[in-house]
C-alpha positions in Angstrom: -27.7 35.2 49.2 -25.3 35.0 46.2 -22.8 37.7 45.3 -20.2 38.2 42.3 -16.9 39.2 43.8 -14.3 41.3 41.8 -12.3 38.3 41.2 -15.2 36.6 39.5 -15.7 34.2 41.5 -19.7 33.8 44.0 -19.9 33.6 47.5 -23.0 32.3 49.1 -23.9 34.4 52.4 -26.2 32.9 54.7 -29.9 35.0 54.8 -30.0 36.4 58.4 -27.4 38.6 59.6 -25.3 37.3 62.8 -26.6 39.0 65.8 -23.3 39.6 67.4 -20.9 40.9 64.2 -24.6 42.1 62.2 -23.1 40.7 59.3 -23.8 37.9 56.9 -22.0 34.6 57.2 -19.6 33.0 54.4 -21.1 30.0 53.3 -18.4 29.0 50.9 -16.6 30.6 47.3 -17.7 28.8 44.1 -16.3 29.5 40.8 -19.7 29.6 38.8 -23.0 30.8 40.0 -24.9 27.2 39.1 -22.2 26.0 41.8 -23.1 28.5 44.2 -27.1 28.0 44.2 -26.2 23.7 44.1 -24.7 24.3 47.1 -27.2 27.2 48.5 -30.4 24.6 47.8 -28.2 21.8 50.1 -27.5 24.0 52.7 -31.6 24.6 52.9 -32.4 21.0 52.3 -29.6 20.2 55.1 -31.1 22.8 57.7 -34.6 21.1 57.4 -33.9 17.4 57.7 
C-alpha cells in the first residue's frame, strides 16, 4: 500500500495490519511513486522465494 505524504515524498505500508499495534508497517520512504512500487513488487517477489 502506497501513500503520498505532505512532504511529497511515498511510503510503502505493508498490506496486513500488525496484530499487536493494528497498524500498518513502514516499508521504506521513496521520493517518486515508480520507486515506491520497484521496491513494493521486490518486497512480494522476496516474500515468495
Amino acid at each position: 500500500m502506497i501513500r503520498k505524504l505532505a512532504s511529497g515524498k511515498y511510503r510503502l505500508y505493508s498490506r496486513k495490519k500488525d496484530s499487536k499495534t493494528h497498524k500498518r508497517r513502514n516499508l521504506g520512504t521513496f521520493d517518486t511513486k515508480a520507486a515506491a512500487e520497484k521496491h513494493e513488487r521486490e518486497v512480494q517477489y522476496f516474500k515468495r522465494h
